[in-house]
C-alpha positions as CSV (number, residue, x, y, z in Angstrom):
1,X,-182.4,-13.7,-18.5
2,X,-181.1,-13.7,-14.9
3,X,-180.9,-17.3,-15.5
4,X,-178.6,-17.6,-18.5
5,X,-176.4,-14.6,-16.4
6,X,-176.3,-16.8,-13.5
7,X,-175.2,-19.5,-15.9
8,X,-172.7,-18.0,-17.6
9,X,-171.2,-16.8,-14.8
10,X,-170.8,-20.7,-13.5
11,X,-169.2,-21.7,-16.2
12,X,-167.0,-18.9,-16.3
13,X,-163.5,-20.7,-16.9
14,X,-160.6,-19.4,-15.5
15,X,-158.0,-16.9,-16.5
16,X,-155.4,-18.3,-18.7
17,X,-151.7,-18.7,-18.0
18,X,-151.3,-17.0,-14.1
19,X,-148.5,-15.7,-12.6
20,X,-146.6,-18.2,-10.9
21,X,-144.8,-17.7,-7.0
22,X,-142.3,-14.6,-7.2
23,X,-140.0,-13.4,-4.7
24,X,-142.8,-10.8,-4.0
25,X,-145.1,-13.3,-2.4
26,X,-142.5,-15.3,-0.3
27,X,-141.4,-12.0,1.1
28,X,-145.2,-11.3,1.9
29,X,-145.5,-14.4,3.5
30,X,-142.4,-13.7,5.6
31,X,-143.5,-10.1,7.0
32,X,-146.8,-11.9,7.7
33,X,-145.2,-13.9,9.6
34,X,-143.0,-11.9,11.3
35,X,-145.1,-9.7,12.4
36,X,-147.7,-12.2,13.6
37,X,-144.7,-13.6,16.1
38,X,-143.7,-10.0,16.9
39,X,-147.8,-9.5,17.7
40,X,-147.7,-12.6,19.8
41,X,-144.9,-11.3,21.8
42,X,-145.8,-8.2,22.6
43,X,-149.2,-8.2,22.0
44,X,-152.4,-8.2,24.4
45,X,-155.7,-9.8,24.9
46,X,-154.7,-12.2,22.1
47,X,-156.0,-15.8,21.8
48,X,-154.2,-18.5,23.4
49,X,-150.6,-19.2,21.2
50,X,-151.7,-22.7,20.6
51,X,-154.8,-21.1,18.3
52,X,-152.5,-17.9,17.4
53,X,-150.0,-20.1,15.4
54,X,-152.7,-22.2,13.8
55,X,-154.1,-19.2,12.2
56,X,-151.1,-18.1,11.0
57,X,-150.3,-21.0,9.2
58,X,-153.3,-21.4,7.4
59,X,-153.9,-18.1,7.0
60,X,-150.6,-17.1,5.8
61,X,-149.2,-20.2,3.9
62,X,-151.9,-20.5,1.1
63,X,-151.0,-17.2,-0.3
64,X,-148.3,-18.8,-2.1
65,X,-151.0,-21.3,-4.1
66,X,-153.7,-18.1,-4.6
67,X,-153.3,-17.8,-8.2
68,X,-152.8,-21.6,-9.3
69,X,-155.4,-22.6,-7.0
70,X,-157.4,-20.4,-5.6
71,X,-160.1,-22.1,-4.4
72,X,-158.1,-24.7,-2.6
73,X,-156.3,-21.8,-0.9
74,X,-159.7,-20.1,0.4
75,X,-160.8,-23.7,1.6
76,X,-158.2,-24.4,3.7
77,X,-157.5,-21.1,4.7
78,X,-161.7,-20.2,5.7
79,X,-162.0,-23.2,6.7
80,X,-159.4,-24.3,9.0
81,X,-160.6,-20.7,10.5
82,X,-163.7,-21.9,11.2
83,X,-162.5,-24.7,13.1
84,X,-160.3,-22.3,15.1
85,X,-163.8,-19.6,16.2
86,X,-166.0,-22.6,17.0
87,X,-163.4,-24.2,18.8
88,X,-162.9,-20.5,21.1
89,X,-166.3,-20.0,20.8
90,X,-166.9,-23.8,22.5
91,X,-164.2,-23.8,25.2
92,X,-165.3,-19.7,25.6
93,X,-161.6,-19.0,24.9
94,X,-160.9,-14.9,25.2
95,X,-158.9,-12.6,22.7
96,X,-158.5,-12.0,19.3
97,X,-156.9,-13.7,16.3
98,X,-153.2,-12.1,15.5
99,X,-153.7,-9.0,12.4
100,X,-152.5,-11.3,9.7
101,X,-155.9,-13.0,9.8
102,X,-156.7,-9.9,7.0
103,X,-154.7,-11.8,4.2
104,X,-158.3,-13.6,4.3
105,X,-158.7,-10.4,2.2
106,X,-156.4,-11.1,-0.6
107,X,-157.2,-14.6,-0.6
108,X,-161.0,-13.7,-1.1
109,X,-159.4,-10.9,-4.2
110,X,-157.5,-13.9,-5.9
111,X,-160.4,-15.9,-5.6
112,X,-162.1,-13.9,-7.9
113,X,-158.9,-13.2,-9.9
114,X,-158.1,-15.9,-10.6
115,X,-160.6,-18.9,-10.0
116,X,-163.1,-19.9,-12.2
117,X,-166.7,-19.5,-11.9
118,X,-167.8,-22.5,-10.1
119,X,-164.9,-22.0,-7.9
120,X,-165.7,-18.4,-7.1
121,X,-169.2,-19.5,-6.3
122,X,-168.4,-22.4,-3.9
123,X,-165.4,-20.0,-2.3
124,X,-167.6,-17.0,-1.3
125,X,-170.1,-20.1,0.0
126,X,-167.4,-20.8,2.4
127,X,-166.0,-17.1,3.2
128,X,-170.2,-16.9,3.8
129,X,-170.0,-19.6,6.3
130,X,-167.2,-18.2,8.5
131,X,-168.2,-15.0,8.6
132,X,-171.1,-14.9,11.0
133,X,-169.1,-17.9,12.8
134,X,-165.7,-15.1,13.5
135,X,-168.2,-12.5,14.4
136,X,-169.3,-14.5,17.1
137,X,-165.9,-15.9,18.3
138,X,-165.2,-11.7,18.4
139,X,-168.4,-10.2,19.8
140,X,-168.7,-6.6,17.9
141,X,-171.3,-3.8,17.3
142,X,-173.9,-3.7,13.8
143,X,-171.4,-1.1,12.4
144,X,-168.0,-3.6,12.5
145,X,-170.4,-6.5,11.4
146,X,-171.3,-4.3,8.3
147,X,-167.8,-3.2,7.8
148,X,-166.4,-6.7,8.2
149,X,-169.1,-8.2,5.5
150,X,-168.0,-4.9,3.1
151,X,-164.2,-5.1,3.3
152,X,-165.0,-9.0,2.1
153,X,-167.3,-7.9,-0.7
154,X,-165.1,-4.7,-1.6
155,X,-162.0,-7.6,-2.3
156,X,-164.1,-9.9,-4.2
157,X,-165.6,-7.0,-6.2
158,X,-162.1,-5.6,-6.9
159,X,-160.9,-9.1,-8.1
160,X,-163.6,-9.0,-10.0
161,X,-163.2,-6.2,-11.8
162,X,-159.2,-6.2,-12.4
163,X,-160.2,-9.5,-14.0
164,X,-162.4,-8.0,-17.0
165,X,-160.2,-5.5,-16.8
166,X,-157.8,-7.4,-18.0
167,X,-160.0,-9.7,-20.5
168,X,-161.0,-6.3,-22.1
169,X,-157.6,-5.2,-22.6
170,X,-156.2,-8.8,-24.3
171,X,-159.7,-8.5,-26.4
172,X,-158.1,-4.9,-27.4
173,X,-155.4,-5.5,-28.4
174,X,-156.6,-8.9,-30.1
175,X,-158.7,-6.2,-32.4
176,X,-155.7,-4.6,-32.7
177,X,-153.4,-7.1,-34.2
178,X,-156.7,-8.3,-36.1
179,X,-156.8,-4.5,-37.7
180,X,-152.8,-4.2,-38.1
181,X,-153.1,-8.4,-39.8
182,X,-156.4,-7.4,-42.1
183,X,-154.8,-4.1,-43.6
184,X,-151.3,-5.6,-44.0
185,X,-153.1,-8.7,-46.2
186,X,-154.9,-6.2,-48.0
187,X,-151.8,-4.4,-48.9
188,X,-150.1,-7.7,-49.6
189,X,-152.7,-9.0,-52.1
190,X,-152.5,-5.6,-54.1
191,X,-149.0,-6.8,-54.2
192,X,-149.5,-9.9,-55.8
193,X,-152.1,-8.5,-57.5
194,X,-149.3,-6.1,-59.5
195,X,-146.4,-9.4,-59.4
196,X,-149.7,-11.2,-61.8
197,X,-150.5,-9.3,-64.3
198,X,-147.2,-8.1,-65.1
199,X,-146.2,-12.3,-65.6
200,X,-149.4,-11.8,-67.9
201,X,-148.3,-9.3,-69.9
202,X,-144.4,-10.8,-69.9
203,X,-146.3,-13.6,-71.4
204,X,-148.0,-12.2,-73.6
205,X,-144.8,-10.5,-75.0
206,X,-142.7,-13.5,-75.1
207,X,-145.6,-15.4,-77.0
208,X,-145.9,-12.2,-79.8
209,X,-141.8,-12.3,-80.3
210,X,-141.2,-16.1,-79.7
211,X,-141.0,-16.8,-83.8
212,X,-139.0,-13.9,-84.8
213,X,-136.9,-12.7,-81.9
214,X,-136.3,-16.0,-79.4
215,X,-133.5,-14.2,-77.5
216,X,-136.0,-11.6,-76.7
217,X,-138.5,-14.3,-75.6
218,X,-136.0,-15.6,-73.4
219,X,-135.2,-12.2,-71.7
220,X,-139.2,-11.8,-71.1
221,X,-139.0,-15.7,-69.7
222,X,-136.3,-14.3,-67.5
223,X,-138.7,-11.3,-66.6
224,X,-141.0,-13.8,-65.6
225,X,-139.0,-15.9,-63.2
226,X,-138.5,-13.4,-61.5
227,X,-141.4,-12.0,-61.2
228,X,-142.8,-15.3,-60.1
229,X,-140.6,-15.5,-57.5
230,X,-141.6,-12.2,-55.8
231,X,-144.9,-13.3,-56.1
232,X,-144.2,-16.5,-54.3
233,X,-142.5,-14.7,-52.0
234,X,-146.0,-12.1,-51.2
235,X,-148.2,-15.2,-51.2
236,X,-146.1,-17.4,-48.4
237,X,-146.6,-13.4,-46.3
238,X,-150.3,-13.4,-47.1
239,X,-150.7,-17.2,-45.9
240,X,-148.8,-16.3,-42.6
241,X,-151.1,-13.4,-42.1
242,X,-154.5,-13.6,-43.7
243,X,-157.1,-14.1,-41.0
244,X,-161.1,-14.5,-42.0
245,X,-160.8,-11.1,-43.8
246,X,-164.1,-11.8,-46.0
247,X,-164.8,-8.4,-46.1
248,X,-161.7,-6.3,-46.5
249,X,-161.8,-3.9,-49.2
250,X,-158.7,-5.0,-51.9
251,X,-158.1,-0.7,-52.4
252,X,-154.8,0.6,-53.8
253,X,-151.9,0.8,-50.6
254,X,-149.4,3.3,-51.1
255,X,-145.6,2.6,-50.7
256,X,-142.9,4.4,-50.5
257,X,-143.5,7.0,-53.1
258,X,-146.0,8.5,-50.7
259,X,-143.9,8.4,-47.8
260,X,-142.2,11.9,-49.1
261,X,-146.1,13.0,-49.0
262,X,-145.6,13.4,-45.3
263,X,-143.6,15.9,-44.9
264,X,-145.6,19.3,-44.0
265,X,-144.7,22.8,-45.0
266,X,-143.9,24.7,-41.7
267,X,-146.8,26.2,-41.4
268,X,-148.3,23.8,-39.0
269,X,-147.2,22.2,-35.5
270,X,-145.4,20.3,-35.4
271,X,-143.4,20.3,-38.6
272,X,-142.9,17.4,-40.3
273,X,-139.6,16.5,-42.1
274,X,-138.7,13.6,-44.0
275,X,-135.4,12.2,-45.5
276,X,-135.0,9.5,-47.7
277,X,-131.3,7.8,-48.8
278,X,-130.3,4.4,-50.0
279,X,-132.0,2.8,-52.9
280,X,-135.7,1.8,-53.0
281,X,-136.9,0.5,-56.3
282,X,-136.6,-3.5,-55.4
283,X,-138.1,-2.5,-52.5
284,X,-141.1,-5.4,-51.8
285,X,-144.0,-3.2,-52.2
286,X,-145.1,-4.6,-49.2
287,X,-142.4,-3.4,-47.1
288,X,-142.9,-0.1,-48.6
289,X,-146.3,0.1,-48.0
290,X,-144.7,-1.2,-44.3
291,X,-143.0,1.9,-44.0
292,X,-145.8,4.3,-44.9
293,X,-147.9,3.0,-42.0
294,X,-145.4,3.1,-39.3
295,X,-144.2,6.6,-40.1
296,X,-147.9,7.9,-40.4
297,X,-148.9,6.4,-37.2
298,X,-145.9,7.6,-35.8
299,X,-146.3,11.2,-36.6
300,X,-150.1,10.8,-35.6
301,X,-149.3,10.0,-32.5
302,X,-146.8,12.6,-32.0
303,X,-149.3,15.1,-32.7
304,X,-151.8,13.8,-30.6
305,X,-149.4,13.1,-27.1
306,X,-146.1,14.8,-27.8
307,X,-146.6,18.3,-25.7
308,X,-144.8,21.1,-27.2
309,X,-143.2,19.0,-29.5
310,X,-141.5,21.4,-32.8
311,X,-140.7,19.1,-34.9
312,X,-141.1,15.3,-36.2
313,X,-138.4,13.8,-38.2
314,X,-138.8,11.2,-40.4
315,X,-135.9,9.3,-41.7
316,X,-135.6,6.2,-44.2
317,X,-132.3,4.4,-44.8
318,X,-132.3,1.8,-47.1
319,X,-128.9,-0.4,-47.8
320,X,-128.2,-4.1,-49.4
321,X,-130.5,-6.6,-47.2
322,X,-132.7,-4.0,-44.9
323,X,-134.7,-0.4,-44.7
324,X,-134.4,1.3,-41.2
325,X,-136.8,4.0,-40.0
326,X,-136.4,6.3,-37.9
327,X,-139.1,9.0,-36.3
328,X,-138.4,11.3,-33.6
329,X,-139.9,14.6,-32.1
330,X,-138.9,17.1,-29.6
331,X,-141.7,16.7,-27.5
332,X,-141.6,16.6,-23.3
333,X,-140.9,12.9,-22.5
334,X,-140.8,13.5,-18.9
335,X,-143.0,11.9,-16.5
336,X,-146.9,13.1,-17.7
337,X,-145.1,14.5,-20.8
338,X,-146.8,12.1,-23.0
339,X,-150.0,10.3,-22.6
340,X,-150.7,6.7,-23.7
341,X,-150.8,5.9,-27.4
342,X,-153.9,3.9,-27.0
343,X,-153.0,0.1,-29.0
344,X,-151.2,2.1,-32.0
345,X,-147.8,0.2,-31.0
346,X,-149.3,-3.1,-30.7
347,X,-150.4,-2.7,-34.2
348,X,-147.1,-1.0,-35.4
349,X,-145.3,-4.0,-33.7
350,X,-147.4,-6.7,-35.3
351,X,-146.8,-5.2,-38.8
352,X,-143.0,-4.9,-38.4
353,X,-143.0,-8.7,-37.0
354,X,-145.1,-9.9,-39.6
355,X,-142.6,-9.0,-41.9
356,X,-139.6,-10.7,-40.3
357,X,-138.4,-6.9,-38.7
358,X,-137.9,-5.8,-35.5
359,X,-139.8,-2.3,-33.7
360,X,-138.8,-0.4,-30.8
361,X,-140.4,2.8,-29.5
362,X,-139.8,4.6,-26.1
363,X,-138.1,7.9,-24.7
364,X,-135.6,9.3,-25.6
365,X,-132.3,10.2,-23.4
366,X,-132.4,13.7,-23.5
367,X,-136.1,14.7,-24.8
368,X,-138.8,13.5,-27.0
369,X,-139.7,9.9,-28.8
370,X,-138.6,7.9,-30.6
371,X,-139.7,4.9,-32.9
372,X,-137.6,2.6,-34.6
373,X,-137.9,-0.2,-37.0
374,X,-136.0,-2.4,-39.0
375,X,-137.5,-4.0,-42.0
376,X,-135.8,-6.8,-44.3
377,X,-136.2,-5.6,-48.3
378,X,-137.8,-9.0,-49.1
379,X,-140.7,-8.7,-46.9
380,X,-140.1,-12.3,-45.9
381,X,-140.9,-13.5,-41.7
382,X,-138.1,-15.1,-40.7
């Protein structure tokens, strides 16, 4: 079992798509440098200059590769250092290395950041090398030797963990979308589900009153067009969103009849109003059922992190080509006001995109929250 860990961890590949070189890290660089030159001036029992500015150079110039290539980076930068504490400790050269030498610490966190296993692996090989070489270029007591080996191992276990960290949080909200995708194709094949077996019964109809009443046969043929259509029109939705959902349960979805179901009586906190206008009954039931999610997640989550939040409005305006809604609260928005929503809005954001609509939530001016979202009547991603 150690065996297959080991393994695993060799071929761990690298983290995908890293930050490239900001304006942070050139102005990192520069205060290195800047204070390695202000250090050499005015500092004392230093190494000769000749050695001070090596170190610099390769200590400081490789943080601008870290992420892209980390490894390379930690070779040049460990290694050239090496070369430097032999050299002092050949010649018997006195003094220390300027205090931007410690950027060997970031270099050794975006190592494991960012690298990949086997470059992880062959970095700390060569961090392991140099070590023992610096601590006897700079002679020092068992207490700074352990300190110096646990500030190395403290970066590379903190690069580590940022770095699951971070896979665990995209696998989250992966699951999330996943959830918000499965539940949005189940609500979309009730849809088609309906669009079908009224065609059927349009048929069926048509068929009985063909012979004796045609023009009523051609209304029902009419009836089926556009029925067709819409169903069409749910389909090309469920082929954009369906994923692997083997074992979803095809249940009844409500719509916007039930979003009026919401509202609460008073009695409880917060109170719960909701207000409908604009017209609703072309409405693609999957859009309806659209809005019935994001308002009841919405009010969920204003009862779980609004504090002291009154009162949840709920508001649905419908008009020619789009349905708007609208949730606030009066809850505390200031800072520790509201804790995190967990992935709820990843999910509310994937439905609303998934259906060619736009979401927004965040803080209000004044106080409270607000979410937003903007929904086309078709149902159909642009």
């Amino acid at each position: 079992m150690a065996t297959d860990a080991l393994r695993s961890l060799w071929a761990e590949p690298r983290p995908a798509d890293p930050p490239g070189r900001g304006r942070r890290d050139w102005a990192l660089v520069a205060a290195l440098i800047c204070w390695s030159v202000l250090e050499a001036v005015l500092g004392e029992d230093l190494a000769p200059r000749p050695l001070l500015l090596l170190a610099v150079i390769v200590v400081v110039t490789p943080l601008l590769w870290r992420r892209q290539q980390p490894l390379v980076a930690v070779a040049v930068a460990f290694g050239t250092l090496t070369v430097v504490d032999l050299v002092r400790i050949l010649t018997g050269s006195q003094g220390a290395l300027p205090s931007s030498v410690s950027a060997t610490l970031v270099l050794t966190y975006a190592l494991f950041r960012w690298g990949s296993g086997r470059e992880a692996a062959s970095g700390l090989g060569v961090i392991l090398v140099w070590l023992p070489i610096t601590l006897v270029a700079n002679p020092a007591g068992l207490a700074e030797v352990v300190a110096g080996y646990a500030f190395f191992l403290c970066a590379a276990a903190l690069g580590t963990a940022t770095r699951y960290g971070a896979r665990v949080r995209i696998r989250d909200i992966d699951q999330a979308r996943a959830r918000e995708r499965e539940q949005l194709a189940r609500e979309l094949h009730d849809t088609v589900a309906h669009h079908v077996s009224g065609i059927a019964i349009q048929a069926q109809a048509g068929r009985a009153v063909a012979a004796s009443h045609p023009e009523q046969a051609i209304e029902a043929l009419a009836t089926i067009e556009d029925a067709a259509t819409r169903t069409l029109t749910e389909l090309r939705a469920i082929v954009g969103v369906l994923r692997a959902s083997q074992h979803a349960e095809f249940e009844p979805q409500p719509g916007m009849a039930e979003v009026e179901q919401l509202a609460t009586d008073g009695l409880t906190r917060p109170c719960v109003e909701v207000t409908l206008s604009g017209e609703f009954d072309d409405l693609s039931p999957a859009v309806g059922a659209a809005i019935y999610r994001l308002a009841q997640e919405s009010i969920t989550n204003a009862r779980r992190h609004a504090r002291h939040a009154t009162q949840v409005t709920v508001a649905v305006t419908a008009d020619a080509d789009r349905v708007r809604l609208t949730v606030d609260d009066d809850g505390s928005s200031g800072a520790g006001g509201r804790g995190p929503a967990g992935y709820g809005l990843v999910g509310m954001h994937e439905r609303a995109t998934l259906l060619g609509g736009t979401f927004d939530a965040g803080p209000t001016v004044e106080r409270g929250w607000r979410v937003e979202a903007i929904l086309p009547r078709t149902g159909m991603p642009r």
